[in-house]
C-alpha positions as CSV (number, residue, x, y, z in Angstrom):
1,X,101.0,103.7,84.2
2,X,93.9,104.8,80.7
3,X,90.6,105.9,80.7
4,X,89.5,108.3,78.2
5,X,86.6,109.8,80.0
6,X,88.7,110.5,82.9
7,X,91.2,112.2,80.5
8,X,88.1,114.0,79.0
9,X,87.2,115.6,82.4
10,X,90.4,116.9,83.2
11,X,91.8,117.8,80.6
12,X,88.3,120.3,80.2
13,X,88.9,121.2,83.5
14,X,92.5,122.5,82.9
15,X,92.0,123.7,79.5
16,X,93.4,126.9,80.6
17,X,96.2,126.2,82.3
18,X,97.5,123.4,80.3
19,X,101.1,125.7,79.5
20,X,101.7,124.8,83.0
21,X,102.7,121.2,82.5
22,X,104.5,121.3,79.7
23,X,107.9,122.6,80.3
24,X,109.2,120.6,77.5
25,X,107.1,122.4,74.9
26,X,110.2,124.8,73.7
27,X,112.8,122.3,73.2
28,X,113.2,119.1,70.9
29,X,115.7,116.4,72.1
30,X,118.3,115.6,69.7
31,X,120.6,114.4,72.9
32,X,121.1,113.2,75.9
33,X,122.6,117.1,76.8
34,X,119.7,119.0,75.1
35,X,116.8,117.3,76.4
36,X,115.8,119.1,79.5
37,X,116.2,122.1,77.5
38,X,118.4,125.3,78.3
39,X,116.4,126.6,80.5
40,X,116.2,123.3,82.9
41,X,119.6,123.3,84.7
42,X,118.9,122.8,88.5
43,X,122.2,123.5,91.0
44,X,121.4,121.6,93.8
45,X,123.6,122.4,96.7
46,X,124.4,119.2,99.0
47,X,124.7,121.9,102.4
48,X,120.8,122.5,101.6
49,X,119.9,118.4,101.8
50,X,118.7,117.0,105.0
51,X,119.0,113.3,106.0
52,X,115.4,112.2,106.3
53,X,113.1,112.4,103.6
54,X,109.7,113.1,105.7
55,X,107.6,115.1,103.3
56,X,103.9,114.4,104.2
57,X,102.7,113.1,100.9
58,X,106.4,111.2,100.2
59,X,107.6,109.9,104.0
60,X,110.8,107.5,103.5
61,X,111.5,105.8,106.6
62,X,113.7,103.3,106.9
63,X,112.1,99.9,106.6
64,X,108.9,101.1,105.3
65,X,107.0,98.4,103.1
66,X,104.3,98.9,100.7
67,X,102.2,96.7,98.3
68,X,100.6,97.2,95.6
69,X,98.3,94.7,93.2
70,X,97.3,96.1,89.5
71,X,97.3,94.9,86.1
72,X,100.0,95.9,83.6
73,X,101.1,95.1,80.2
74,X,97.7,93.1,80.3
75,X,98.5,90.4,83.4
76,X,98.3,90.8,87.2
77,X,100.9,92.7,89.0
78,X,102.2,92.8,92.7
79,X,104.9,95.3,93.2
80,X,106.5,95.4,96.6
81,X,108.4,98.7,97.5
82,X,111.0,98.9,100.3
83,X,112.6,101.8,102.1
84,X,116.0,100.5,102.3
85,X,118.8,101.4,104.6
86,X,121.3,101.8,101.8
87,X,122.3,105.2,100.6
88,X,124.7,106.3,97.4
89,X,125.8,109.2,96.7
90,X,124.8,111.6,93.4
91,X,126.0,114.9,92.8
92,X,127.1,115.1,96.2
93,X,123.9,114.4,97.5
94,X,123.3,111.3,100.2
95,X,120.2,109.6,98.7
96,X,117.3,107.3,100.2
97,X,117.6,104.2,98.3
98,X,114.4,102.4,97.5
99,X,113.9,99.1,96.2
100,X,110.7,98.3,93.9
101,X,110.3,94.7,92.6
102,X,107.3,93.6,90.5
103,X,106.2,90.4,90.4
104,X,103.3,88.2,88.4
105,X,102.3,84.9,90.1
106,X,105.7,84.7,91.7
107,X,108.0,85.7,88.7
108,X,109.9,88.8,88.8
109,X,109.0,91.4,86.2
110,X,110.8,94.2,87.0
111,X,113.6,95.3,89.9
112,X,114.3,99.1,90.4
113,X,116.4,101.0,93.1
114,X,115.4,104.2,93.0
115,X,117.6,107.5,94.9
116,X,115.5,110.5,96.5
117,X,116.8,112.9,99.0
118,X,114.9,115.9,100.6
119,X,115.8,119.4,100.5
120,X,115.5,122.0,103.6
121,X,112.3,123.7,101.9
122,X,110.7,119.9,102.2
123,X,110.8,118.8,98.2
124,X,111.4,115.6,97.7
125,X,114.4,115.3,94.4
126,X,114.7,112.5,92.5
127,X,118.3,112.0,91.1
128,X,118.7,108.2,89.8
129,X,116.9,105.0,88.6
130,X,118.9,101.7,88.7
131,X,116.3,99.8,86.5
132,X,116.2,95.9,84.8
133,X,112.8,94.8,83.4
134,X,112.8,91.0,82.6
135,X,111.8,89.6,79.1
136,X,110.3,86.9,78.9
137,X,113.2,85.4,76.0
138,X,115.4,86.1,79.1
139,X,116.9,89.1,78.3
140,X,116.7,92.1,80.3
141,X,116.4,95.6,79.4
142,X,117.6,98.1,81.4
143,X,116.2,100.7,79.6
144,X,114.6,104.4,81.8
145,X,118.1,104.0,84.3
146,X,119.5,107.2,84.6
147,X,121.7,108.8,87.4
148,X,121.5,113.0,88.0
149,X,124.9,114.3,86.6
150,X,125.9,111.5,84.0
151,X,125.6,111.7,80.2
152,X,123.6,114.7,80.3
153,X,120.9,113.3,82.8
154,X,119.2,116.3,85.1
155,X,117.4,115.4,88.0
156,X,114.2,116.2,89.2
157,X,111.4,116.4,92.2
158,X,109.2,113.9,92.8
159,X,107.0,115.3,95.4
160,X,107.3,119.0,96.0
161,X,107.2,120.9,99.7
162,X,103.6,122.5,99.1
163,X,101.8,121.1,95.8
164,X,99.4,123.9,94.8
165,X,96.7,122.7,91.5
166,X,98.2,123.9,88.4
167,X,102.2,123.7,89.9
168,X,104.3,121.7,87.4
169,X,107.4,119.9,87.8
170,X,110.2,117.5,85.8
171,X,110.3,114.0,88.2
172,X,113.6,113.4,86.1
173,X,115.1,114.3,82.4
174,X,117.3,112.0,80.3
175,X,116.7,111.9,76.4
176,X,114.6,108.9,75.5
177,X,114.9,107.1,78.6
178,X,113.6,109.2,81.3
179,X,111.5,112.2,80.5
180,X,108.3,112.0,83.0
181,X,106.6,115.7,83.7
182,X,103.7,116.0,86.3
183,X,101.2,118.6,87.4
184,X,99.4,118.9,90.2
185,X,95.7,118.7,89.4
186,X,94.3,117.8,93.1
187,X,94.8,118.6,96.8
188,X,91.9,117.1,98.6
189,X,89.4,114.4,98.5
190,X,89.6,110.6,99.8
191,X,90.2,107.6,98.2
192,X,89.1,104.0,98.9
193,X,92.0,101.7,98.4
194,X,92.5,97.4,100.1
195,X,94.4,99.6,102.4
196,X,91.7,101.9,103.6
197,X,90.2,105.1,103.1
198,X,92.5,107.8,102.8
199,X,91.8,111.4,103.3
200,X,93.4,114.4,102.1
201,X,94.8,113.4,98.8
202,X,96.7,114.9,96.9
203,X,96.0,114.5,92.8
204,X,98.7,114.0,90.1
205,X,98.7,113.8,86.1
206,X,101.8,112.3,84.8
207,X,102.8,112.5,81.1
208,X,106.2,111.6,79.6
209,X,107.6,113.0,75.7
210,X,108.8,109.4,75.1
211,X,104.9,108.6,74.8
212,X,103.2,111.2,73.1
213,X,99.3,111.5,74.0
214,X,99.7,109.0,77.0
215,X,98.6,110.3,80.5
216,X,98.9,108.9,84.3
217,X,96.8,110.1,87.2
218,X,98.4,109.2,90.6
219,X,96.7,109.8,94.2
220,X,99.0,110.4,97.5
221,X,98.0,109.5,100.9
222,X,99.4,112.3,103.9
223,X,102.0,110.2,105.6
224,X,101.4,107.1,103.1
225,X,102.8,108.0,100.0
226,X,101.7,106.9,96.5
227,X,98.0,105.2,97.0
228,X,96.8,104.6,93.4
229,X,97.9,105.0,89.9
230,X,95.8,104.7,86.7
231,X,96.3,105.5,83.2
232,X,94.1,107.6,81.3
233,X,94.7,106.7,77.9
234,X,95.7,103.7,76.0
235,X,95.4,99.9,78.0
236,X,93.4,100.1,81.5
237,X,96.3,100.0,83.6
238,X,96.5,100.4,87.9
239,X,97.8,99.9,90.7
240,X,96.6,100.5,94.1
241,X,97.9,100.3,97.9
242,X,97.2,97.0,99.5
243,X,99.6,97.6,102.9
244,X,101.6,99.4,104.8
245,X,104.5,98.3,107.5
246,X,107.5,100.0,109.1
């Protein structure tokens, strides 16, 4: 968050450019400080952030809905993400908060708050998590939370200004909790979703070194956002857009 074929065909496709993606490759985590490696060190400067996060393939506005239905860990899921009008500040950065919540049959799953802010080029950073998944013995587990600047934890961009195929990019690096890498693989096409047909889309893989050999596609929608998500390997896992308001 699997279909092998899918991976099959890609993976064929990109066979020669498959150093792209994984910037990880030349270090092995033994801490929270050494995971993104010494050569991943980003200096973000605050002056360079702007206050609206408006990329085409990752708009924010305030009061933006969307829903999504899938299947996860095996049951039905509805996840519900809002563009709040909170904001905190990381690394002296005023972020976009955004609140997801997942839900099965009216139980909640999973609540996340996630922080993105926009750089003056147009890339869309990603520089903290605020994450509690719900067991069902009543625990919770907060583990893949992470905030950009604490304990080691670099951030990373989750939409860039111009994806080209074959660009790579960390979403976000903390040893063992938060280590997702993508690549873009895509940057036209349409896809069907409850929502509609969408044009233009853009084409992700997703891969993570927590999970070794297990691979995400993701499509984005020009002035939607995230429209579908499927894994490639493992459990058939998806989600795909079901509405838009705000």
């Amino acid at each position: 968050m699997r279909k092998r074929v899918w991976a099959a065909i890609v993976f064929a496709a990109l066979a020669g450019t498959t150093v792209f993606w994984a910037p990880w490759a030349s270090s092995a985590p033994s801490s929270n400080t050494s995971a993104c490696g010494t050569t991943y060190a980003p200096v973000l400067d605050p002056a360079n952030f702007v206050a609206a996060v408006d990329n085409p393939y990752f708009p924010l506005p305030v009061g933006r809905k969307l829903v999504y239905s899938g299947v996860k860990d095996g049951q039905t899921q509805t996840d519900t993400v809002t563009v709040t009008d909170q904001k905190r500040v990381i690394l002296g950065i005023q972020t976009t908060v955004v609140n997801d919540v997942a839900t099965h049959d009216g139980t909640v799953l999973e609540r996340t708050f996630d922080d993105y802010a926009q750089d003056g080029q147009g890339n869309v950073w990603y520089l903290g998590e605020d994450t509690t998944h719900f067991l069902p013995n009543g625990r919770a587990d907060t583990s893949g939370s992470f905030v950009a600047g604490v304990d080691g934890a670099q951030p990373g961009i989750i939409m860039e200004a111009t994806p080209r195929i074959a660009d790579a990019y960390r979403q976000e690096c903390y040893a063992g909790q938060a280590e997702d890498t993508a690549w873009v693989v895509g940057t036209s096409g349409s896809v069907r979703v409850p929502y509609g047909m969408v044009r233009n889309v853009l084409t992700t893989l997703e891969a993570t070194q927590i999970e070794p050999g297990a691979y995400d596609q993701k499509t984005y929608g020009p002035g939607v956002g995230i429209l579908t998500e499927q894994s490639l390997t493992g459990p058939n896992e998806f989600a795909q857009l079901v509405s838009v308001s705000g």
